[in-house]
C-alpha positions in Angstrom: 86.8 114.4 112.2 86.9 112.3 109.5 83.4 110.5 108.2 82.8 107.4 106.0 79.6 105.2 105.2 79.5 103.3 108.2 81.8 105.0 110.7 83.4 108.2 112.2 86.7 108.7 113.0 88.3 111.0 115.9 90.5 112.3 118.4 90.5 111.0 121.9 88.6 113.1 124.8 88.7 112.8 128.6 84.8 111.5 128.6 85.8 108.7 126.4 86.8 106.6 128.8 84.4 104.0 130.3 83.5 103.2 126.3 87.2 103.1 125.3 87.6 100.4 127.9 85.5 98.2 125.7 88.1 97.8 123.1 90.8 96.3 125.2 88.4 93.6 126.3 89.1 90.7 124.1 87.1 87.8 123.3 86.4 85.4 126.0 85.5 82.6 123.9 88.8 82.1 122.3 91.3 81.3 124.6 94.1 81.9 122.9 93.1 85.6 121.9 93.6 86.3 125.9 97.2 84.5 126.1 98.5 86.5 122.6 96.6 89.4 123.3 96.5 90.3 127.0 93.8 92.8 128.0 95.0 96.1 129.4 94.7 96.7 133.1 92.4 100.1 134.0 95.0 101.6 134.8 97.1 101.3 131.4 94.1 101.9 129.6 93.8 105.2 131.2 97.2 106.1 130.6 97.1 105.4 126.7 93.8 107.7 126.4 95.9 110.3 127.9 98.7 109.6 125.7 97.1 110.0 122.6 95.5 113.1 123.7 98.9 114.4 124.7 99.8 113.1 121.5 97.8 115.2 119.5 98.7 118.1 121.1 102.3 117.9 121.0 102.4 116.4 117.2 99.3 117.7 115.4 98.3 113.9 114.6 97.9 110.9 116.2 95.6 107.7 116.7 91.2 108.5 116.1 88.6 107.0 117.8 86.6 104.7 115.6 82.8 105.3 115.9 79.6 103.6 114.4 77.7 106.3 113.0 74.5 104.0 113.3 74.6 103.2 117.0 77.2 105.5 118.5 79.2 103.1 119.9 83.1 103.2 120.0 84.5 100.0 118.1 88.1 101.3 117.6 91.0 103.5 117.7 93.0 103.6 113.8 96.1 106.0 113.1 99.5 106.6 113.8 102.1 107.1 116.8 105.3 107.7 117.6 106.7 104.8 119.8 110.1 104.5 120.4 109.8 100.7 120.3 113.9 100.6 119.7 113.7 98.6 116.2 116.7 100.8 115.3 117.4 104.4 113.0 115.2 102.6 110.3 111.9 101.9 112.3 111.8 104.7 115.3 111.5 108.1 115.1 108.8 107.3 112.1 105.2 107.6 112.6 103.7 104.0 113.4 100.4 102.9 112.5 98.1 101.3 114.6 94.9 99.8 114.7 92.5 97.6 117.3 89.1 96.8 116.5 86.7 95.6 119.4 86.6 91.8 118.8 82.9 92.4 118.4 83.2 93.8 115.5 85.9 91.3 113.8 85.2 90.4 110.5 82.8 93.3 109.1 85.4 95.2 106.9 85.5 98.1 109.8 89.3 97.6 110.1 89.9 98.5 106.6 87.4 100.7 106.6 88.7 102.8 109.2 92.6 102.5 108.4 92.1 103.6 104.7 90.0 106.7 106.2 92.5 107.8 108.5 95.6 107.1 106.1 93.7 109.2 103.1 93.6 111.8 106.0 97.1 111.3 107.2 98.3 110.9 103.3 96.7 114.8 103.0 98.6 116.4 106.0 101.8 115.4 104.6 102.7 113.8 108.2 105.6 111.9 106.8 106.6 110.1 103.6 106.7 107.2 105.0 105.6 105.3 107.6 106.2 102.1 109.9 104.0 99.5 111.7 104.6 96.2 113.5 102.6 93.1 113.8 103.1 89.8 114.9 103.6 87.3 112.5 100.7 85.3 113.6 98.1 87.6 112.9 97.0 87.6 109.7 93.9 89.6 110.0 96.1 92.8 110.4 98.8 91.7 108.0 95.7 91.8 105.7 94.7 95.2 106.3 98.2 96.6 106.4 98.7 95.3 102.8 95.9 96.5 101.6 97.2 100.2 103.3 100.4 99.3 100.4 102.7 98.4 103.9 105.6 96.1 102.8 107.5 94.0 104.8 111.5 95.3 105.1 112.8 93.5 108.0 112.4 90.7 110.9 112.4 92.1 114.8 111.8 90.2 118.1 109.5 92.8 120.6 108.8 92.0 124.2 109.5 88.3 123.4 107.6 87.9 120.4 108.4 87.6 117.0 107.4 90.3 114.3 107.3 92.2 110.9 108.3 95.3 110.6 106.7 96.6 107.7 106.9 100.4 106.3 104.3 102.2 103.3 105.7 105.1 101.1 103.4 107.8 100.5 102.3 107.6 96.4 103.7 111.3 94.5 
């Protein structure tokens, strides 16, 4: 469990469901949010709690709840993954960090908030020197975040039809 001023951060439980559902739901007042960002069916929503429960089991690490200490509510999930997106020997195999923010709670800082939390924490276990994430070019909100986390961008990728950045951050000695 990791704690800041505003928020909580941990791993995934069975019980989290019905609330982690909220995340996926994006905004419904800006259309294009729902074309770029598809929600997630139930069904795949249920399969990446499990996932990252699994994932934690099987690795020792993996992607944390975000909570609001205040009210309670989950707002988040922050961390890294291993994916197997098929980006090639310098990308895969790497653990890949990830972040979604309910759209709620867009512009408040919690996305910083929560990554730097959970990389200081990941940074500590020693998880891996370095590590990888992927955004789309369009979205600058996360690009934002992720340099702020020190990611750099090392190489151009097309994923599921869209173009992205494939960016990597070397742990400081």
């Amino acid at each position: 469990m990791i704690i800041t001023s505003r928020l909580l951060l941990r791993p995934q439980r069975i019980g989290d469901f019905e609330a982690y559902k909220a995340i996926w739901v994006n905004d419904p007042n800006i259309a294009e949010d729902v074309e770029i960002l598809p929600g997630l069916t139930e069904e795949q929503i249920w399969d990446r709690l499990i996932r990252w429960i699994g994932h934690w089991t099987i690795f020792g690490y993996g992607p944390l709840l975000v909570v609001d200490r205040e009210t309670g509510e989950l707002i988040g999930e922050t961390g890294v993954a291993r994916f197997h997106r098929c980006n090639g020997p310098s990308f895969d195999g790497l653990p890949e960090a990830l972040w979604r923010i309910k759209y709620t709670r867009h512009g408040q800082g919690v996305a910083g908030e929560a990554t730097q939390a959970a990389f200081d924490w990941i940074d500590r276990q020693h998880i891996s020197a370095r590590t990888v994430c992927m955004i789309d070019h369009w979205n600058q909100a996360s690009l934002k975040v992720a340099r702020k986390l020190g990611f750099k961008t090392f190489s151009e990728a097309t994923y599921k039809g869209n173009d992205v950045l494939l960016l990597e951050r070397f742990v400081a000695d």
